[in-house]
C-alpha positions in Angstrom: 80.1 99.1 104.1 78.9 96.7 107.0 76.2 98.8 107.3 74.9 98.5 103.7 75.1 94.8 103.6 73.5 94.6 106.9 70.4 96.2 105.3 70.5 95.0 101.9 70.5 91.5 102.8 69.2 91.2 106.5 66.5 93.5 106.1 65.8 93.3 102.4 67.2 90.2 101.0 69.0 91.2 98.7 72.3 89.8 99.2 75.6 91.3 100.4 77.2 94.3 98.3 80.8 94.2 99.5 81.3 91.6 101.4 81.3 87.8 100.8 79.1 87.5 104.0 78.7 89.2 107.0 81.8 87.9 108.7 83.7 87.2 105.8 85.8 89.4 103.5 85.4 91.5 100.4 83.8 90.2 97.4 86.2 92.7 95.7 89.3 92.9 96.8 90.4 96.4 95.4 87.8 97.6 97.5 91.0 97.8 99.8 92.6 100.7 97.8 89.0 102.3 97.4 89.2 102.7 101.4 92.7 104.6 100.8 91.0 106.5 98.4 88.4 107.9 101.4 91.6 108.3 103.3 92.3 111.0 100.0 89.5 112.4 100.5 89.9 113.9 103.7 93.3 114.5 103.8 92.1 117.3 100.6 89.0 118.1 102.4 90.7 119.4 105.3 90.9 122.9 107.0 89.2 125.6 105.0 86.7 123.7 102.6 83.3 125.4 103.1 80.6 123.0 104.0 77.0 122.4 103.8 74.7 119.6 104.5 74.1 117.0 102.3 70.1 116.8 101.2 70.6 113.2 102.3 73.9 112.1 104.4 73.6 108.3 103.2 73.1 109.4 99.4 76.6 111.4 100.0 78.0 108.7 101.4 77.4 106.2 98.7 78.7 108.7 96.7 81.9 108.8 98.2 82.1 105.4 97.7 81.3 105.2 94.4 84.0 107.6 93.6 86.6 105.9 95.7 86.3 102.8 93.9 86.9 104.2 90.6 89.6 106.2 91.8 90.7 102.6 92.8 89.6 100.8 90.1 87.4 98.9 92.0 84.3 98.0 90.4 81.3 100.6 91.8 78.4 98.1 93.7 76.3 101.0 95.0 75.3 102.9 91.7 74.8 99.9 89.7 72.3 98.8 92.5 68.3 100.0 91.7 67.2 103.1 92.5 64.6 102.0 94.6 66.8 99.6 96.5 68.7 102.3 97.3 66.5 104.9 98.4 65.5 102.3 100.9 68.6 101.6 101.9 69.7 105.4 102.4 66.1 105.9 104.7 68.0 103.4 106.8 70.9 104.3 107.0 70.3 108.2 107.2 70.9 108.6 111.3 73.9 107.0 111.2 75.5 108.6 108.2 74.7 112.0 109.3 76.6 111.6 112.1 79.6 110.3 110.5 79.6 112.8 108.4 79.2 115.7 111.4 82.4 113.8 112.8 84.1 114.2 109.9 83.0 118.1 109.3 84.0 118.4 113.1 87.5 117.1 112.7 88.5 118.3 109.5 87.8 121.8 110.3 89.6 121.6 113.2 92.8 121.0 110.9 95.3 123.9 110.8 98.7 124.0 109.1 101.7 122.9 111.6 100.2 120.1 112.8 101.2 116.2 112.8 98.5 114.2 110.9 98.4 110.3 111.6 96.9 108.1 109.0 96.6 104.6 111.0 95.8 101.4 108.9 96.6 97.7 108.4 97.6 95.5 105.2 98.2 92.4 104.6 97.7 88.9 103.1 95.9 85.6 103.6 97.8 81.7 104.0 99.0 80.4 100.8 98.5 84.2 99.1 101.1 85.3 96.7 102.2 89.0 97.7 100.1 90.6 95.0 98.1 94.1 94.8 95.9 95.7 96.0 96.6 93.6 99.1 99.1 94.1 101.0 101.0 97.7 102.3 103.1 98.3 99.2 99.1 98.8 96.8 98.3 100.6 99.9 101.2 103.1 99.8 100.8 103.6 96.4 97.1 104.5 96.4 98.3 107.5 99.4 97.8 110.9 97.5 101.2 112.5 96.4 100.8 115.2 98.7 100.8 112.9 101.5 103.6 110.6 100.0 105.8 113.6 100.1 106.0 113.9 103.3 105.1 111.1 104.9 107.0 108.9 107.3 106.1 105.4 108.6 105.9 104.0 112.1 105.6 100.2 112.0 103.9 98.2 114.8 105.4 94.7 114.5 103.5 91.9 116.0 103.3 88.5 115.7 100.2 87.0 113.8 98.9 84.7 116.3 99.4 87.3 118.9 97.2 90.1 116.5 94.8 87.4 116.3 94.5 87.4 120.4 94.5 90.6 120.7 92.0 91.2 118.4 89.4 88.9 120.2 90.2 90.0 123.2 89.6 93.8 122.4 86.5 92.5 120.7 85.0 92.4 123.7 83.6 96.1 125.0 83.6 96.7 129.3 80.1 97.1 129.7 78.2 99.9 128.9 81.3 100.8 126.6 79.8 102.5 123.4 83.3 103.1 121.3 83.2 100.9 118.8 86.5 102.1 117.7 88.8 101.1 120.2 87.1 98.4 120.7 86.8 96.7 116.8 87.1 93.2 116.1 87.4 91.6 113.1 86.1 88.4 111.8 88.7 85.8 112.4 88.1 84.1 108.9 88.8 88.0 107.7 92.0 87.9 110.1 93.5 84.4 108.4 92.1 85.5 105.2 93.2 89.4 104.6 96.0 89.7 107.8 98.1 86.3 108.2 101.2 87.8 107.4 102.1 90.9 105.4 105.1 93.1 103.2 107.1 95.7 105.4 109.6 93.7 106.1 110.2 92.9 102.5 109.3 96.3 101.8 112.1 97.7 104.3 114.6 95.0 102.9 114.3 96.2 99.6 115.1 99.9 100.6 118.2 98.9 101.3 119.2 100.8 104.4 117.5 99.5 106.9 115.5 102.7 107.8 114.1 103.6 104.7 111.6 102.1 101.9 110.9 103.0 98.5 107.4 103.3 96.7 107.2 104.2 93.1 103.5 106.2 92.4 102.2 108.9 90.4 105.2 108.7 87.9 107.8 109.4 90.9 109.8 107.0 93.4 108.9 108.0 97.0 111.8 107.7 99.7 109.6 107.2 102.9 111.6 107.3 106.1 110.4 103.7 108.2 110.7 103.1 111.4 109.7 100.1 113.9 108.2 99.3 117.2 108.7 96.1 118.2 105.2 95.2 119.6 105.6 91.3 119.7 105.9 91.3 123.6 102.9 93.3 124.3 103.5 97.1 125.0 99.7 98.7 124.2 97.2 96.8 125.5 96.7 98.8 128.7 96.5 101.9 127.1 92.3 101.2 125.5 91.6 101.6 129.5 91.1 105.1 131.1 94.4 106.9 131.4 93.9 107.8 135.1 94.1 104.3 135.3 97.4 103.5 133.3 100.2 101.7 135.6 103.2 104.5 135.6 105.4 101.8 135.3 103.6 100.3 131.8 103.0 103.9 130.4 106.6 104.6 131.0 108.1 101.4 129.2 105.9 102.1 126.1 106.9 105.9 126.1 110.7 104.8 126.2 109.8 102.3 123.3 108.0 104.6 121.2 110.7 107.7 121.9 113.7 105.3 120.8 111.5 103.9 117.7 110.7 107.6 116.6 113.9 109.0 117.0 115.8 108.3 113.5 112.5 109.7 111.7 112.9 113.4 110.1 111.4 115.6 112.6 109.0 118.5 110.4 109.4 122.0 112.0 107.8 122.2 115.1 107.6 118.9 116.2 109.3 117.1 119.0 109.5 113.6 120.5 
């Protein structure tokens, strides 16, 4: 979605499709439950679905889009745009969506039953925002696919805004001739006070009524989800985006200990250990 804006309004001045600017946030904020909805459509896509490629990778990207957001009821921005603007757009963008989407055939059809997916992502809300969807982790949940929210327990990293904040410009900052963009992915820090200032787990947890459990009412059902929470306010991770040959014993060990005892109370599936 950076992508897109970065070509339809650096390159052909045409104004940003998602986003409010180039470091700012969504124009549309259900866009956040449309990127749950891509997080659907892997978790069905994977294992045995039989694939072939796209004509164009781009095109089936914006497609995927397109359908996330009305899955989310978000408002679709890439099929309303015109069709010339978009075939440009897609000639642009063709390299880098073809590899994202031979990454994603890659890893999906790698899946095989037994074992432990991990869906990672943040939610939250800006200063001064009332706790209303689709921000914040309770939309999220609810946007998660039944088949997921079945099964599904949650391990919560707890850290304190300000110190999310540094950590996120620190990490922002690749070693050099560092390529991986994903562990090292900074936000905009008007998108971090606007979308990540605070956020509803601990409410949500509250609520449950137990201490280890939350409740999320989707698809016509109320979905117990198991909860638990590593306490990540004094810094535990940090070390562990560097090479692991290079991870001090005595660091690795600490967050081991922290993430075994965190784990522990969670329903352990067949199969899987801590």
């Amino acid at each position: 979605m950076r992508a897109v804006d970065e070509v339809a309004d650096g390159l052909l001045h045409y104004g940003c499709v998602f986003f409010e600017a180039h470091d700012r946030p969504f124009l549309d904020p259900y866009e956040w439950l449309a990127l749950v909805e891509l997080l659907n459509q892997d978790f069905l896509a994977r294992g045995g679905e039989e694939w072939s490629e796209p004509r164009s990778a781009a095109m089936a990207m914006f497609q995927r889009i397109d359908e996330a957001e009305r899955c989310a009821q978000a408002r679709r921005k890439l099929s309303r745009l015109p069709r010339d603007v978009l075939e440009t757009m897609a000639a642009h963008l063709e390299d880098r969506a073809r590899k994202m989407f031979a990454v994603r055939r890659q890893t999906l059809q790698s899946w095989h039953d037994g074992q432990t997916l991990i869906i990672e992502f943040s939610r939250g809300f800006g200063l001064g925002m009332p706790d209303d969807p689709p921000r914040g982790y309770e939309a999220a949940l609810r946007q998660l696919h039944p088949s997921i929210l079945a099964e599904a327990s949650i391990l919560y990293v707890s850290v304190d805004p300000a110190e999310s904040r540094r950590k996120n410009a620190e990490r922002a900052v690749p070693p050099p001739g560092c390529t991986d963009t994903g562990i090292y992915h900074g936000v905009p820090t008007s998108v971090m006070l606007g979308e990540y200032a605070r956020d509803d787990m601990s409410r949500l947890i509250e609520e449950g009524g137990h201490g280890d459990l939350i409740v999320i009412p989707a698809h016509g059902m109320h979905h117990h989800l198991p909860v638990a929470v590593l306490d990540n306010r004094r810094d535990l991770t940090t070390f562990v985006r560097g090479d692991p040959k290079d991870w001090p014993a005595d660091k690795a060990l600490v967050l081991h200990t922290a993430l075994r005892e965190a784990l522990r109370p969670l329903p352990r599936r067949q199969g899987c250990s801590f």
